[in-house]
C-alpha positions in Angstrom: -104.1 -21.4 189.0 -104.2 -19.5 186.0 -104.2 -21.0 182.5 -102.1 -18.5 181.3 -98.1 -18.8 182.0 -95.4 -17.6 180.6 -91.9 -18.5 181.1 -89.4 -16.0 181.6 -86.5 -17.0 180.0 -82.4 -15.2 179.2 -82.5 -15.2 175.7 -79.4 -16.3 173.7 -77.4 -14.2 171.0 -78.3 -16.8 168.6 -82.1 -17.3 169.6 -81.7 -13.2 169.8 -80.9 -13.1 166.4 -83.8 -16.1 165.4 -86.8 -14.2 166.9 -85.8 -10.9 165.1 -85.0 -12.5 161.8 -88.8 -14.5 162.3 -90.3 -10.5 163.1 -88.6 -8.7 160.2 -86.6 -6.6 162.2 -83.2 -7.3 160.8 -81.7 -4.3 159.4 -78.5 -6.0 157.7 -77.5 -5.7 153.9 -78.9 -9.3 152.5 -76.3 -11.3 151.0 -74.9 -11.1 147.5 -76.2 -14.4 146.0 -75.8 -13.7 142.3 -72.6 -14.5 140.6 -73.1 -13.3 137.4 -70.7 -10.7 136.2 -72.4 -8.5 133.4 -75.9 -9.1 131.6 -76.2 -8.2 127.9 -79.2 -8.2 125.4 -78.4 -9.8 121.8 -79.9 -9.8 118.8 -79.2 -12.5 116.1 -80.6 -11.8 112.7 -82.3 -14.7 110.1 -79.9 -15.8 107.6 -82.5 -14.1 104.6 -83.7 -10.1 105.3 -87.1 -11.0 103.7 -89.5 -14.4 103.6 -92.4 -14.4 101.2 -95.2 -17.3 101.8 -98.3 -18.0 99.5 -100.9 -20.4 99.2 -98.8 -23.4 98.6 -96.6 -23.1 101.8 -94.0 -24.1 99.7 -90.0 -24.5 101.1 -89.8 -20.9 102.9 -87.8 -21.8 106.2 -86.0 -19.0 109.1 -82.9 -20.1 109.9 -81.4 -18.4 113.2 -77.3 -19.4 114.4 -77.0 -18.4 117.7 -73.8 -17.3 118.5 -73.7 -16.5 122.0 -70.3 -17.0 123.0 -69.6 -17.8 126.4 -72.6 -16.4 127.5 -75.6 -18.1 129.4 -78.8 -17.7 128.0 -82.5 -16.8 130.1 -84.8 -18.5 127.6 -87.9 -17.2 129.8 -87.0 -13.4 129.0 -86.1 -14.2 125.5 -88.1 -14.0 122.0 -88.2 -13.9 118.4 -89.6 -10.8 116.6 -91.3 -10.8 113.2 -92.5 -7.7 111.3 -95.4 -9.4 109.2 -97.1 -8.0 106.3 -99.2 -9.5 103.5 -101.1 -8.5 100.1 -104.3 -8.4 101.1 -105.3 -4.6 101.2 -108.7 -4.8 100.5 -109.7 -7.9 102.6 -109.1 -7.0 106.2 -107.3 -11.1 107.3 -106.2 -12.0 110.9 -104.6 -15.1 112.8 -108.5 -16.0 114.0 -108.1 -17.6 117.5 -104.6 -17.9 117.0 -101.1 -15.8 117.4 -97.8 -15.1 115.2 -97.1 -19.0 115.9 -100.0 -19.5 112.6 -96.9 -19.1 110.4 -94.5 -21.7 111.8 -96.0 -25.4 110.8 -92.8 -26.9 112.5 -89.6 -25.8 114.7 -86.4 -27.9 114.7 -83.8 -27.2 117.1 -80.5 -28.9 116.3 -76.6 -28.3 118.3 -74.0 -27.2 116.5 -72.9 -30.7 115.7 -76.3 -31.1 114.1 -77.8 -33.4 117.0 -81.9 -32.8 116.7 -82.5 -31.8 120.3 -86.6 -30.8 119.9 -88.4 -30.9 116.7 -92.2 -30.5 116.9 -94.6 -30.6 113.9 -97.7 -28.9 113.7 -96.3 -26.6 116.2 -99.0 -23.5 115.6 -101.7 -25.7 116.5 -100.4 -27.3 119.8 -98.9 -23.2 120.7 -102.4 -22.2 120.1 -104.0 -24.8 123.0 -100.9 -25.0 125.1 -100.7 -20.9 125.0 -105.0 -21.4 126.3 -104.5 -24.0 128.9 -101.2 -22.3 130.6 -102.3 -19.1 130.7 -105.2 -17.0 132.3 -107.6 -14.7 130.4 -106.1 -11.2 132.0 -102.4 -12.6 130.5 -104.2 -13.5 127.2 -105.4 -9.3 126.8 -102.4 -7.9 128.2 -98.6 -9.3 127.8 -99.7 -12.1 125.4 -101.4 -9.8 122.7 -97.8 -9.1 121.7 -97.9 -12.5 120.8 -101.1 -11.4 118.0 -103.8 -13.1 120.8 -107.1 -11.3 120.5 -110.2 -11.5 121.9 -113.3 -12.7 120.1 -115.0 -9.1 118.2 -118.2 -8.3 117.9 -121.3 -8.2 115.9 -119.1 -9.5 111.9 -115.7 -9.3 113.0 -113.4 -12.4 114.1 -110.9 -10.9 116.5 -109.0 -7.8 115.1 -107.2 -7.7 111.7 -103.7 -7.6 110.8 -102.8 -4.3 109.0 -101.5 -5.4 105.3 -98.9 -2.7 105.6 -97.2 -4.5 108.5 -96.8 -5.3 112.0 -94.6 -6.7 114.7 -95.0 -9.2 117.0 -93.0 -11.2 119.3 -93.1 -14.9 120.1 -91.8 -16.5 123.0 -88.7 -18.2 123.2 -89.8 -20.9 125.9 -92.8 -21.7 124.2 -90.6 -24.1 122.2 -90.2 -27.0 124.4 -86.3 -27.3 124.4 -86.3 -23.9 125.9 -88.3 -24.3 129.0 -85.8 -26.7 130.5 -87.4 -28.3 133.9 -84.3 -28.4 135.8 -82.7 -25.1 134.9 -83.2 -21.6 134.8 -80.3 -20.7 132.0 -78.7 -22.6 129.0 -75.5 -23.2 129.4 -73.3 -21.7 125.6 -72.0 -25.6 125.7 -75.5 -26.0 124.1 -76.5 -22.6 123.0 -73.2 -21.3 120.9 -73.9 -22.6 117.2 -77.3 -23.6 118.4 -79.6 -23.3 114.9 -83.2 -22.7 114.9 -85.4 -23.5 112.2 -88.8 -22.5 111.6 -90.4 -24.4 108.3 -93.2 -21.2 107.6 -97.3 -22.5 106.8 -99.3 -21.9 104.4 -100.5 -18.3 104.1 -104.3 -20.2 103.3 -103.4 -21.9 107.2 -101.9 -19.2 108.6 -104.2 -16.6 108.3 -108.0 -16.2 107.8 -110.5 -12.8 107.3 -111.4 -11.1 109.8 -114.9 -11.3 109.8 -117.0 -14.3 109.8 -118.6 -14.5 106.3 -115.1 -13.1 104.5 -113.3 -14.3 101.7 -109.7 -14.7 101.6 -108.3 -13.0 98.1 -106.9 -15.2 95.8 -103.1 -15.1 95.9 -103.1 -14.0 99.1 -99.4 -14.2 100.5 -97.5 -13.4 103.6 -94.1 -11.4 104.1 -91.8 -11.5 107.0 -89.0 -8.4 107.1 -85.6 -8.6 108.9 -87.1 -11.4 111.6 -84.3 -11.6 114.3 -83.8 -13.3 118.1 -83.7 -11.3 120.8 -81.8 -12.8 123.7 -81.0 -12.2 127.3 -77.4 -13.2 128.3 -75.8 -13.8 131.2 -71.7 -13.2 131.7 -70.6 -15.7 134.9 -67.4 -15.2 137.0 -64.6 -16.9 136.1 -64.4 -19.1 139.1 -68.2 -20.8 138.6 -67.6 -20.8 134.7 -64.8 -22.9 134.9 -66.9 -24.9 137.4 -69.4 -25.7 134.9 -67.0 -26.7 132.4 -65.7 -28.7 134.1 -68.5 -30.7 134.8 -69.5 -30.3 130.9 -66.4 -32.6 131.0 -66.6 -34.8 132.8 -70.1 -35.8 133.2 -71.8 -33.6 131.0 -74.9 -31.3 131.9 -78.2 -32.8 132.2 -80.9 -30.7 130.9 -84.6 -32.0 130.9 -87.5 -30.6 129.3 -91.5 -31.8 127.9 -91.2 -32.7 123.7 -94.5 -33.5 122.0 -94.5 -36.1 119.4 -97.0 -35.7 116.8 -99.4 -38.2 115.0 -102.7 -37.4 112.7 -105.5 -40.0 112.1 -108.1 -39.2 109.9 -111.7 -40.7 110.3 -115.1 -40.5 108.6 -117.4 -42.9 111.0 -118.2 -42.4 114.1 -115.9 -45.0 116.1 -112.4 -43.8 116.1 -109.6 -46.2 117.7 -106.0 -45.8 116.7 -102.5 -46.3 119.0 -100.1 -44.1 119.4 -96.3 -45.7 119.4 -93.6 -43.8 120.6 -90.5 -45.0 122.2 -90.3 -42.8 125.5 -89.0 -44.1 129.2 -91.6 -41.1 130.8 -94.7 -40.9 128.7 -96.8 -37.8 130.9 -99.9 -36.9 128.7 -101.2 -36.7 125.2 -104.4 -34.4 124.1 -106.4 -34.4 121.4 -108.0 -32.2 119.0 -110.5 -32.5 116.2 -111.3 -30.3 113.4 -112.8 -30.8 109.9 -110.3 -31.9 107.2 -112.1 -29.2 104.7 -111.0 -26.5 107.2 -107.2 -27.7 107.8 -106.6 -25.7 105.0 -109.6 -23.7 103.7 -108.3 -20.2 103.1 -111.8 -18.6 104.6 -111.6 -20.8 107.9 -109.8 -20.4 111.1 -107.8 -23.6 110.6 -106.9 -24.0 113.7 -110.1 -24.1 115.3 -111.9 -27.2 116.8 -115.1 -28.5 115.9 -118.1 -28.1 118.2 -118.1 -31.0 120.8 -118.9 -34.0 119.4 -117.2 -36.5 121.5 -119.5 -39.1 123.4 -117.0 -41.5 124.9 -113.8 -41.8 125.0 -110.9 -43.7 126.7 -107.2 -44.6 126.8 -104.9 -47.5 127.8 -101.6 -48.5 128.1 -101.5 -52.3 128.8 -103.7 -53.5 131.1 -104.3 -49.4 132.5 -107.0 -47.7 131.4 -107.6 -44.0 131.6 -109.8 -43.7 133.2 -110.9 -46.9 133.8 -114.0 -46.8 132.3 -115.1 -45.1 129.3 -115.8 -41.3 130.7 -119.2 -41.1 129.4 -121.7 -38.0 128.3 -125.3 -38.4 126.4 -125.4 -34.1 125.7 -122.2 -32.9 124.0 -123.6 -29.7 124.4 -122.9 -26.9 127.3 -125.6 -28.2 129.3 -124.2 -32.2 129.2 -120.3 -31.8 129.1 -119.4 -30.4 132.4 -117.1 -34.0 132.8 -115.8 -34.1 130.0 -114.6 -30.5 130.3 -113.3 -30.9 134.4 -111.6 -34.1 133.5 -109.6 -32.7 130.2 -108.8 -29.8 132.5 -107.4 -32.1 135.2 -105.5 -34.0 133.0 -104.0 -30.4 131.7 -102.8 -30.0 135.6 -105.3 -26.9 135.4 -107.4 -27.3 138.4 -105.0 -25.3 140.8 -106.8 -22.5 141.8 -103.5 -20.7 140.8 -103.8 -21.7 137.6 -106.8 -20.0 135.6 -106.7 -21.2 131.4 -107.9 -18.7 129.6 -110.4 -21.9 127.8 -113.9 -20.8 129.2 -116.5 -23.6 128.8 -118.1 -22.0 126.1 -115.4 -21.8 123.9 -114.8 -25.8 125.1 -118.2 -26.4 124.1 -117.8 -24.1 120.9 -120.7 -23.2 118.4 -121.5 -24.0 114.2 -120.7 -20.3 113.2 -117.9 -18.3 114.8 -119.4 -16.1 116.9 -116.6 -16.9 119.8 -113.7 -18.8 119.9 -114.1 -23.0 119.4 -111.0 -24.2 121.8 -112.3 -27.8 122.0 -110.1 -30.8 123.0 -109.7 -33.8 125.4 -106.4 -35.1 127.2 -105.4 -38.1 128.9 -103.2 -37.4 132.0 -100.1 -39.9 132.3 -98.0 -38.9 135.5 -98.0 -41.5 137.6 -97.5 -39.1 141.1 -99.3 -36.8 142.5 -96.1 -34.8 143.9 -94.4 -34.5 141.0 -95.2 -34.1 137.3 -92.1 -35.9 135.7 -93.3 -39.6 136.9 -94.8 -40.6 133.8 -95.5 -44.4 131.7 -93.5 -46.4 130.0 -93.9 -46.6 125.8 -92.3 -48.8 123.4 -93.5 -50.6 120.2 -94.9 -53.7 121.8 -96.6 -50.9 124.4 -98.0 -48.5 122.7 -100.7 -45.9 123.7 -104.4 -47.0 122.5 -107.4 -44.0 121.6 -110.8 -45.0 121.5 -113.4 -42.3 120.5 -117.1 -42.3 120.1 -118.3 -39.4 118.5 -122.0 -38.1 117.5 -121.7 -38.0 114.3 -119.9 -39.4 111.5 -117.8 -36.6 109.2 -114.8 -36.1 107.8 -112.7 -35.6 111.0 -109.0 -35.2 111.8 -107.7 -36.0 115.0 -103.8 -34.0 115.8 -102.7 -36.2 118.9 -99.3 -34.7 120.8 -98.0 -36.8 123.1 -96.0 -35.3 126.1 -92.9 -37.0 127.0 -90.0 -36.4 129.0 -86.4 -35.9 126.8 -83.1 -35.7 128.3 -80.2 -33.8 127.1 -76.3 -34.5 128.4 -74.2 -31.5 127.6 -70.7 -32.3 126.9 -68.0 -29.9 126.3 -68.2 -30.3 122.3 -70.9 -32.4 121.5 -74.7 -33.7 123.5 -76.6 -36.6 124.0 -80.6 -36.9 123.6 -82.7 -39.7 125.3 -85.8 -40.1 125.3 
């Protein structure tokens, strides 16, 4: 008897319709799933035409008020643009191996009844890594060099220059965290109309550095923004599903979740570095780390956000009786040839071992080098979530259980370690006011 039988079978008008759906050979017009009625791109304008930032930083802040009506904003698809210029005509200065986020030292996003929904300090430095980790090296050269990324020059130069007479570049509106909601694709205008958006401006010493490696940034050197505005993507809903939502704005409110990063700096000069971060948050997910020399935080002729070369021996963190990991993760070469672990392990912990997900952080510039001869992108992270099917099961923090750091480093120097600690926030949307948990 042959192996090979088939069973002949009268096929049904619904199982008809099943095996030519499974073969592509449907020819029907698809359903009409969207429900939006009109789409419209805005542009709000700063409250100032012109921003001027020198050495000192000073008080220089963009304020944006959103007034998008009714309208739903696509945060994804949305940005800020800022024509940049600066007084350096003789020195050729860039952002180093950084973007247009160099001039915003921290972002605070508040709802019209002036309830702080995100507010993230140091926020050019954690853009910078986050912008590395998320993104793959093709992005980084082609839609993200809007954003000012460049890649490492040759021979003297440090990336390309900034032209003194002006430029424009555009930065994303979801890098800021409020705006990359987990559990929605559009903000509803319960939360965006009045919305303001404040971006405190650095230093123009921070900001910006020369362009090549043995440059000297010109005294006075200062910075000028022209006409910066936000450039948003809105969405008009039927009047049937608008209602809908506003009605549950209502009663229940809207429940929007997204990833905040809460900021702490610890300064060291040994070689033993333990510190705890406390933080009050229900879903604690990850925290990374980086170090860089004090001296060039600020130095006008460094790239200031740049880390130092790996220097890092040990290091480990806990929460209680949890220890990540659970022994001191251990390397006796912090150089390229020693700190293959150390490297994997910060990259797990940055959920970047998918093999869809490529950073843009080689090991070289992990490893980085004394001069500047490529980019020095070093850090380490601690991963938090708690499941390995989700990335929004995270641990518990309060002031009694706080997160420890312990670091063992190489050598002893005047070090600063920026920690960010991700955490889950939760915002309720009501119709006239919001609610922020953390």
């Amino acid at each position: 008897m042959s192996n090979n039988m088939e069973t002949n079978i009268e096929p049904t008008s619904g199982l008809t319709e099943s095996l030519l759906a499974i073969n592509s050979l449907t020819f029907q017009m698809p359903p009409s799933l969207g429900i939006a009625s009109s789409v419209r791109h805005r542009m709000e304008f700063a409250q100032m035409n012109s921003y001027t930032v020198g050495s000192n930083g000073g008080a220089s802040t963009v304020v944006y008020d959103l007034q998008s009506g009714s309208s739903f904003i696509d945060p994804a698809v949305s940005y800020f643009v800022f024509n940049i210029s600066h007084s350096a005509n003789a020195v050729p200065m860039g952002f180093g191996s950084g973007s247009i986020a160099n001039i915003i030292q921290t972002v605070t996003v508040r709802s019209r009844t002036g309830r702080e929904l995100c507010r993230v300090e140091n926020f050019n430095l954690i853009t910078k890594y986050t912008d590395l980790i998320q993104n793959n090296n093709d992005r980084l050269t082609t839609i993200m060099k809007a954003q000012g990324y460049t890649p490492v020059g040759t021979g003297t130069d440090y990336g390309q220059a900034v032209p003194y007479t002006g430029k424009t570049f555009i930065l994303p509106m979801a890098t800021i965290p409020c705006f990359a909601p987990i559990n929605g694709k559009l903000l509803p205008p319960q939360l965006c109309e009045g919305m303001r958006i404040e971006f405190r401006l650095e230093s123009s010493s921070v900001a910006f550095c020369p362009q090549q490696r043995a440059g000297v940034a010109p005294a006075n050197f200062t910075y000028t923004l022209t006409r910066p505005y936000a450039h948003y993507c809105c969405f008009d809903l039927a009047d049937a599903f608008q209602r809908q939502i506003a009605m549950v704005a209502a009663k229940s409110g809207l429940r929007l979740l997204h990833k905040e990063y809460f900021h702490t700096i610890t300064a060291s000069t040994g070689n033993q570095i333990n510190y705890d971060i406390k933080k009050a948050a229900s879903k604690a997910l990850s925290c990374i780390i980086i170090e860089r020399l004090v001296a060039n935080t600020t130095s006008a002729n460094a790239d200031c956000f740049a880390s130092v070369q790996n220097d890092i021996l040990t290091y480990q963190g806990q929460i209680g009786s949890l220890y990540y990991p659970n022994a001191p993760l251990t390397i006796t070469d912090v150089s390229e040839n020693g700190n293959y672990e150390s490297y994997y392990y910060s990259m797990y912990s940055a959920s970047a071992l998918s093999r869809a997900f490529n950073p843009s952080i080689t090991l070289e510039q992990w490893t980085g080098v004394a001069d500047r001869s490529l980019y020095n992108n070093n850090f380490i992270m601690f991963n938090l979530n708690s499941s390995n099917v989700s990335d929004l099961v995270g641990m518990t923090l309060n002031n009694s259980r706080a997160f420890l750091v312990n670091i063992t480093t190489q050598t002893a120097g005047v070090d600063r370690f920026d920690s960010y600690l991700q955490h889950l926030r939760a915002t309720t949307v009501f119709s006239s006011n919001c609610t922020v948990l953390d």
